[in-house]
Structure formats: C-alpha cells, structure tokens
C-alpha positions in Angstrom: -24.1 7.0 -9.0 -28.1 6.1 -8.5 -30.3 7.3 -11.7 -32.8 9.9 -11.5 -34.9 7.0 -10.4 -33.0 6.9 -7.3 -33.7 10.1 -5.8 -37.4 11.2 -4.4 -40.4 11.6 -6.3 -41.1 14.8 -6.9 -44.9 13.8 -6.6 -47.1 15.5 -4.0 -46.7 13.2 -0.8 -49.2 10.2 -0.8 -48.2 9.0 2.2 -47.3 10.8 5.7 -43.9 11.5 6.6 -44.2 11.7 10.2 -45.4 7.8 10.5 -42.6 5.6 9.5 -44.0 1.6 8.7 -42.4 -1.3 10.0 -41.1 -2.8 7.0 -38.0 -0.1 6.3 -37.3 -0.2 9.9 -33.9 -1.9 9.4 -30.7 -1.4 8.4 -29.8 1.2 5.4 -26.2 0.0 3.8 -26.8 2.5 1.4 -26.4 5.5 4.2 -23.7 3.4 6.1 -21.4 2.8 2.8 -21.9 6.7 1.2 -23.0 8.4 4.4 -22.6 12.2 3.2 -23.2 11.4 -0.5 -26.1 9.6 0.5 -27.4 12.0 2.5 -27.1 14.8 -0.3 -29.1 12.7 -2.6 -32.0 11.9 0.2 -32.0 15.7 1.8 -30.9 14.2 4.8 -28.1 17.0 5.2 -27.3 15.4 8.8 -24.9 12.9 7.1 -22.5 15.4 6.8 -21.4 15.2 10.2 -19.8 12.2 8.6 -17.0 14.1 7.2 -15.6 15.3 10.7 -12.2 13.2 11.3 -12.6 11.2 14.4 -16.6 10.7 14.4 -17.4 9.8 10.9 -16.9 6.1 11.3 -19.1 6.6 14.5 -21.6 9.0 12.1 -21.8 5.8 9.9 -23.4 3.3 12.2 -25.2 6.3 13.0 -26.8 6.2 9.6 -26.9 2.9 8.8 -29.1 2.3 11.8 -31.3 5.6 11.6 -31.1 6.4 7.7 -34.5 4.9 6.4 -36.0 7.0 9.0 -34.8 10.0 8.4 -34.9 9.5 4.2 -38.2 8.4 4.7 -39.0 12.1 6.9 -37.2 14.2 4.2 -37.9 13.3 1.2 -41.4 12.4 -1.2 -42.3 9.0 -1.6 -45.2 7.4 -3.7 -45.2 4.1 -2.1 -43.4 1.9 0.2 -41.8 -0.4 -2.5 -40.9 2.9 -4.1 -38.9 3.9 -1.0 -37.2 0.4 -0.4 -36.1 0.2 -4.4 -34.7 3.5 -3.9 -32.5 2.5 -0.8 -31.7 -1.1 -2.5 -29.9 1.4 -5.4 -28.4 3.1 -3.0 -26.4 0.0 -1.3 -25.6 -1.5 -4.4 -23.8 1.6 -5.7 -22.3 2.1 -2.2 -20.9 -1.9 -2.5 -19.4 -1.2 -5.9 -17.5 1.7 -4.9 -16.5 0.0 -1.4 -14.9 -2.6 -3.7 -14.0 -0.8 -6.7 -11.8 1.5 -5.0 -9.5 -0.7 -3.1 -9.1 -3.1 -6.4 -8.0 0.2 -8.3 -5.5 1.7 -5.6 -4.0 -0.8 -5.4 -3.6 -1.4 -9.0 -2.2 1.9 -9.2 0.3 0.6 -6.7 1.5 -2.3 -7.9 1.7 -0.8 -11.3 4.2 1.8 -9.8 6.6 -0.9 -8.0 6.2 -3.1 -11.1 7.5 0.0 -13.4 10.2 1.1 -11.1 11.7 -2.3 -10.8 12.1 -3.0 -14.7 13.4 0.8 -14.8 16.6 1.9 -15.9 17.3 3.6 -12.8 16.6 0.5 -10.9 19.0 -1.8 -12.9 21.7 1.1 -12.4 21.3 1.3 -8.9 21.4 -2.8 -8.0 24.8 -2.4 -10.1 26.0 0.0 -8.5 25.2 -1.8 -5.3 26.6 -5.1 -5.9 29.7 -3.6 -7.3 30.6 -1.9 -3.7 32.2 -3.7 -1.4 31.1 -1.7 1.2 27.7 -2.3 0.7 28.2 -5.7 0.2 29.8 -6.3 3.7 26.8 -4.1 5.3 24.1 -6.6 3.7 25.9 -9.1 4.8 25.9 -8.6 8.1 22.1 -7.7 8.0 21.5 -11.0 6.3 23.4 -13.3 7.4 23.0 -13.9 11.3 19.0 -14.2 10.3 19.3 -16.6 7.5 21.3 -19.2 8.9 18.5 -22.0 7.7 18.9 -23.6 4.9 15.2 -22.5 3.7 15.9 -18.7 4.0 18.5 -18.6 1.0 15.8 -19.8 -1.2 14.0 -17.0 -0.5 16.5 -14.2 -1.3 16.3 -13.1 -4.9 19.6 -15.5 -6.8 22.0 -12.2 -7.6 22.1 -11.3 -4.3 22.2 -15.4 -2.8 26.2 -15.2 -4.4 27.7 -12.5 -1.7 25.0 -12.7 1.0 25.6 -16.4 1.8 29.1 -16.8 1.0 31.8 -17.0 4.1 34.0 -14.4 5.0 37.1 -14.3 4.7 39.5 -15.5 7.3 41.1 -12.9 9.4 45.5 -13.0 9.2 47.4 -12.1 12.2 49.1 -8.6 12.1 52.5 -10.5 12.4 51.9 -12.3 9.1 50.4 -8.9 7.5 53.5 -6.9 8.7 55.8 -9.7 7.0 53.1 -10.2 3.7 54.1 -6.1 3.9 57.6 -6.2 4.2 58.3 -8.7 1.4 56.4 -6.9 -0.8 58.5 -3.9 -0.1 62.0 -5.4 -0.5 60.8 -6.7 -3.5 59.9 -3.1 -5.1 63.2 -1.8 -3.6 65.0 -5.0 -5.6 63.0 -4.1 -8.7 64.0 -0.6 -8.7 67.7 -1.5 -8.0 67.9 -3.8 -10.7 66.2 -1.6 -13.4 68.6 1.4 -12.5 71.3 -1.1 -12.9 70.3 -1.9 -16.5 69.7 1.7 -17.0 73.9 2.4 -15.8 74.7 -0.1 -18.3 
C-alpha cells in the first residue's frame, strides 16, 4: 500500500480547499482501481458506497471522475505537485493489485487441477473408469457421434482414443443367440453325462 508519503500532509493548509486548479481536474485511476481503500486513505469516506453490491461498479466511475476533487476538499495539501504525486501513488498501487490478483488466483487454480490430476485418487478413479464397461459404452456414445472427423481423435487424450473411437460390435439376431445358447447347453448336459459315466465305472 502507498507510504506515509502517500497520505495528506499533516501541515497547516497552504492552499484553499474550496478552489480546486485546473490541472488535477481529470481522471483519478487511483480512486477508480481502490475506490473504498482509497477513499479511507484520502478521508473521502463517500467511497464507501462502493462496497454496496449492484452500484459499486457504478460508485467507481463515480470516483474516478470526481475523486481529485473531493481528495483535494478533504484532505491538507502543501502544493499542487504534492497532491498529483500523491494520486500518481495511488494508481500505481491500485494497477499492481488489479494485476497481481488475477495472476495469483489463478495460480492457486491451476496449481489445484495440476495436483489433483497427478493424485492418487485421480489415477484410481480413470482405472476404475476404463475398466467398466458400462462406463465405457456411456462415453462412447457421448463421443462418438461428435467426433466423427478425423481431427477430433487427435484431440482426445491417447488412453481414452483406444475405446472411444473403436467400432461397436455388430448386433447377432436373437435366432442365432437362441441356437449360440442352446449348443452351449447340450454341450454342458454332454459333459456332465459323460463325467458321471466315468464316475459309474
């Protein structure tokens, strides 16, 4: 956060509040990018409203376009340049948090995924997956009607590529089942006959 350089002077005011000069009638990133935390820091107290969900985004432009004014009202300043240094602190603290924090969430995110994939758990459970049938057949028929290119196999990680892309098998006819059944039957029946033949002899 800004130094104690940063914050007003606590110098008797040279200059009048009330008349505010044309050069830090502009934009104040500083306010816009820190709005509440900014205002704490210039007395401006008004920034607050920038933590009510649904109008702080609005509250921001707010201050962006009126927050040299008011810091300028509130607070002791010995100079103009003193005032605009102050303010140039302010936005370049309110950049490097605007970027810092997205860089580290998302960090903290990847760094999550990354460690669950090369978990333990996560090797278990793609086993365990790829050694159902059911849940084979059910990725299957997810997959397959949407990659019928030849590009999309590429694309889908190589253990999977095996039983995602492979052809199903062909349907048989009940008739042939029934008879596949029957022989398979009469040959047990045979088996058991001819062992409790041996068995009488």
């Amino acid at each position: 956060m800004p130094s104690c350089d940063a914050f007003m002077s606590d110098s008797p005011a040279a200059l009048d509040p009330k008349a505010i000069p044309a050069e830090i009638r502009r934009w104040n990133w500083g306010a816009f990018l820190l709005n509440w935390i900014w205002g704490i820091g210039n007395q401006t107290y008004i920034a607050l409203l920038a933590l009510i969900p649904g109008f702080g985004f609005i509250w921001m432009l707010v201050l962006g376009a009126k927050g040299n004014a008011w810091a300028w009202r509130n607070g002791r300043w010995d100079s103009v340049e003193h005032f605009k240094r102050v303010q140039r602190r302010w936005a370049i603290w309110g950049l490097v948090i605007w970027l810092a924090v997205p860089v580290l969430f998302g960090g903290m995110i990847g760094g999550v995924f990354f460690g669950l994939k090369h978990s333990a758990a996560y090797e278990m459970g793609v086993a365990k997956l790829q050694a159902s049938p059911i849940a084979v057949s059910i990725l299957a028929a997810q997959f397959r009607p949407a990659c019928r290119s030849a590009e999309y196999p590429s694309m889908v990680r190589p253990e999977w590529r095996s039983f995602l892309f492979r052809r199903p098998a062909r349907k048989q006819p009940v008739s042939f089942l029934w008879k596949r059944s029957r022989k398979t039957e009469s040959g047990r029946s045979g088996g058991s006959r001819s062992n409790s033949t041996t068995a009488a002899r």
